[in-house]
N, C-alpha and C positions, 0 to 999 in steps of 0.2 A: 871585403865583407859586405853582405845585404841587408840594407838597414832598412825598414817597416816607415813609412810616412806616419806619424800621429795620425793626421787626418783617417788615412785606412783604419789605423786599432777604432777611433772615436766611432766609423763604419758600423765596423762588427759588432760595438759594442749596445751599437740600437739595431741592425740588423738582425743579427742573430740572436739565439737562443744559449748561451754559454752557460754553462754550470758555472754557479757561483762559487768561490775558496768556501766551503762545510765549515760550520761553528766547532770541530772540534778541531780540524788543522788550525784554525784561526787561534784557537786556546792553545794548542802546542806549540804554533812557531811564537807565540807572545810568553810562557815558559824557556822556549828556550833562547829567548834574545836576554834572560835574567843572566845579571854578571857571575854568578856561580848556578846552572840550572838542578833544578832539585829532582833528581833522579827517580827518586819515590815516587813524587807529583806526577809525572809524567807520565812514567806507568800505570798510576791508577787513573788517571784521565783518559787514556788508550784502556784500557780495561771496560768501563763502562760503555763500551760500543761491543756490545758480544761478536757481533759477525767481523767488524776489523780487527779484533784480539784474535779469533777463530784464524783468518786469512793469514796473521803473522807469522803467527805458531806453524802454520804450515806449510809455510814460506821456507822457516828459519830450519824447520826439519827435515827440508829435500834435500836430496842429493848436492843441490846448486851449491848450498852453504859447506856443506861438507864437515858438520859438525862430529865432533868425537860421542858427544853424548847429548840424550834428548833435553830438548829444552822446554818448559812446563809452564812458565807464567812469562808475561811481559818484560817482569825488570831484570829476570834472567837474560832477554830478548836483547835489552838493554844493553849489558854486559858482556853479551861475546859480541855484537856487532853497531856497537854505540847509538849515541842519539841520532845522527845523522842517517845513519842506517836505517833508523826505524823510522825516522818522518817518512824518509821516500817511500820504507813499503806501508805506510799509511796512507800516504798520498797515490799511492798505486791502487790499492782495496777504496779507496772513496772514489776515484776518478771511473771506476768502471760502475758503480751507484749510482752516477749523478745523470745518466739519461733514461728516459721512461721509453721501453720498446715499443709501446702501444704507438709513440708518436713518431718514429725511424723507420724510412723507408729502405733500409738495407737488416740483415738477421743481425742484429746486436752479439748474442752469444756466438755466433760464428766470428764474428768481428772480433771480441775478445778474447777469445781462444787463440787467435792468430796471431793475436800482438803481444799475449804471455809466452807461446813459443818464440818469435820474435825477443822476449826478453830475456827468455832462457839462454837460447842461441847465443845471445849478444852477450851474455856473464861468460859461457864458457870460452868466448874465441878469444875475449879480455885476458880471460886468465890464462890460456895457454899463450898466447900469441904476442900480448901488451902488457904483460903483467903487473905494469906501473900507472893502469888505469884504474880508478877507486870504480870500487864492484855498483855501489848503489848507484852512481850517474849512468852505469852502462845500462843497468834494471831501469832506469828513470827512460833515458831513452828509447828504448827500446818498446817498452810501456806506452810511452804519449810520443811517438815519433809522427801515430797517423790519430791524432787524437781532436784534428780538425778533421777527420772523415764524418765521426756520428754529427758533428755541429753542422756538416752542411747536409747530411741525410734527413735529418730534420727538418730544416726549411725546404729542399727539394725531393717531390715526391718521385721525380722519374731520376732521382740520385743513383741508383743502380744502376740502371742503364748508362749510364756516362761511367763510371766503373768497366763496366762492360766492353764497352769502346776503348778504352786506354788498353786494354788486352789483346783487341784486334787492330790496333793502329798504335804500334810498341815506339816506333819514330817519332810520335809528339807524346809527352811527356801528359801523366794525369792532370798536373796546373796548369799547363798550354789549355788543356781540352776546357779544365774547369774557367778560366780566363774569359776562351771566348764564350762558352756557354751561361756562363753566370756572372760574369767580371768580381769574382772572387776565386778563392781557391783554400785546397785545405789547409796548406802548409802556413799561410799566412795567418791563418783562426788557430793552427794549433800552435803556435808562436805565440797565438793572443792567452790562449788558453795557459799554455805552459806559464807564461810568464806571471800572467795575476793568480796560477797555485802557486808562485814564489819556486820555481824550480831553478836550478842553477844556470846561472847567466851563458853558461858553454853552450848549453843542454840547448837552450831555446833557440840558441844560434844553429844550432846542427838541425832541429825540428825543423825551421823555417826552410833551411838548404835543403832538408833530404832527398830534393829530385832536383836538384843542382849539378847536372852529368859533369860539369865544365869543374866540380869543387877540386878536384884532384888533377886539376893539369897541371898547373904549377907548385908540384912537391918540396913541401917546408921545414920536412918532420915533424909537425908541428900536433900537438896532443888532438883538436880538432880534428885533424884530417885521419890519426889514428882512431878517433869516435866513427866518421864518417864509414869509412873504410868496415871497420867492423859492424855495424850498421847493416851498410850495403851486403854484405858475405852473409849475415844473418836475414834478409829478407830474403835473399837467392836459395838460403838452405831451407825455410821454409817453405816459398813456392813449391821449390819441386817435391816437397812432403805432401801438400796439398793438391797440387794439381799437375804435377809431373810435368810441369814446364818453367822455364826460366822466369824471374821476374823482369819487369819492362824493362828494367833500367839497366840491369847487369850485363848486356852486349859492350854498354856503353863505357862503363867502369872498371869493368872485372880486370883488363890490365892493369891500370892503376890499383886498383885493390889488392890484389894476389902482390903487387911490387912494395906497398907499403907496408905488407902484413908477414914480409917474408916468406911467401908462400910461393912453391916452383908448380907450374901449371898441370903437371904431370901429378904431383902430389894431393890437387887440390881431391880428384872423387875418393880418397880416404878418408881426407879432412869433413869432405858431406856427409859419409855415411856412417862417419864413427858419431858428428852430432846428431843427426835425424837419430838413432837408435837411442838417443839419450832426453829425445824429447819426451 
């Protein structure tokens, strides 16, 4: 496992520009660290953020959840898909608020668009394929996988262009590239990120690996590498939605992938085109 030097987080955390954990997840995870959490409270503290109540609600009504009937207020929210449930997709709806576009040198809403398909993806191939992975870590991942990207687009203005480069030079990896070019890189700020919004200890471990070709060579069964795995399947099936080519890393993985996920390589262009239609 790759463990982060103190020293690098203490880095980032005068380096860079990080969104700070929002006063209102701060008020909910202190809610619900209370030895019986009050259900009510909670709801109506998420209530008073109209636009994250808005986001839930919309969330909870797609297809993804798969609900039998619609759901109308928060503490309904509550109750088909618990507390836990609902911090992540609160923490989901605040984490895409917390950068000013004006100051990112890459399209922000392009950027989030990509990583809610990305999270989309990542629920559905859970449930068909894993189905013993809890749904809201796969949406958390999937979500803040690349959530150290807007944090160094921010500090660098020619940040796109190194993007850029990792698509025509697919052999070194975007952290290699970010490495030598900035002696930083994303995965290790969205590790920073992920961790101080308090997201699940798995989670940030798979954030920090997500361009870890080498994560899956030595196969464990292990819940982790089932994150990875699906992960990796779900950035491949967006690429080719978006730009009708493979992503960098899926030359490198996709055996390992397809082998952990049960998947016969013959089967997989079904498996792409039945999710891209349901993006």
């Amino acid at each position: 496992m790759l463990i982060v030097d103190q020293q690098v987080l203490d880095d980032i955390s005068k380096g860079f520009s990080v969104p700070a954990q929002p006063k209102l997840l701060l008020k909910l995870l202190k809610l619900m660290a209370e030895h019986e959490p009050d259900i009510k409270k909670i709801a109506n503290t998420i209530s008073q953020d109209v636009a994250v109540s808005a986001a839930i609600l919309k969330a909870i009504n797609s297809p993804l959840y798969g609900l039998s009937r619609t759901v109308t207020d928060i503490q309904m929210s509550v109750n088909y898909i618990g507390l836990y449930g609902i911090i992540m997709l609160v923490t989901g709806s605040l984490i895409k608020k917390s950068f000013d576009p004006k100051d990112c040198s890459i399209e922000l809403e392009a950027f989030w668009q990509m990583s809610t398909d990305i999270s989309t993806i990542t629920v559905l191939l859970g449930r068909q394929f894993k189905p013993n992975l809890a749904t809201d870590k796969l949406f958390s991942l999937g979500l803040f996988h690349g959530c150290g990207v807007p944090v160094m687009a921010m500090k660098y203005k020619d940040y796109q262009a190194t993007i850029d480069s990792a698509f025509q030079t697919p052999e070194i990896s975007l952290t290699e590239i970010e490495e030598k070019k900035y002696q930083a890189n994303h995965a290790v700020i969205g590790y920073y990120v992920a961790s101080s919004w308090r997201l699940p200890k798995d989670i940030c471990q798979i954030i920090l690996q997500h361009h870890d070709r080498s994560f899956l060579e030595r196969l464990d069964n292990s819940e982790q590498q089932d994150y990875y795995a699906i992960l990796k399947l779900a950035e491949q099936i967006v690429h080719l939605k978006y730009y009708d080519l493979p992503s960098v890393d899926w030359q490198y993985v996709s055996e390992d992938v397809l082998y952990t996920l049960g998947i016969k390589e013959e089967e997989l262009p079904k498996v792409i085109e039945d999710l891209k239609s349901k993006m």
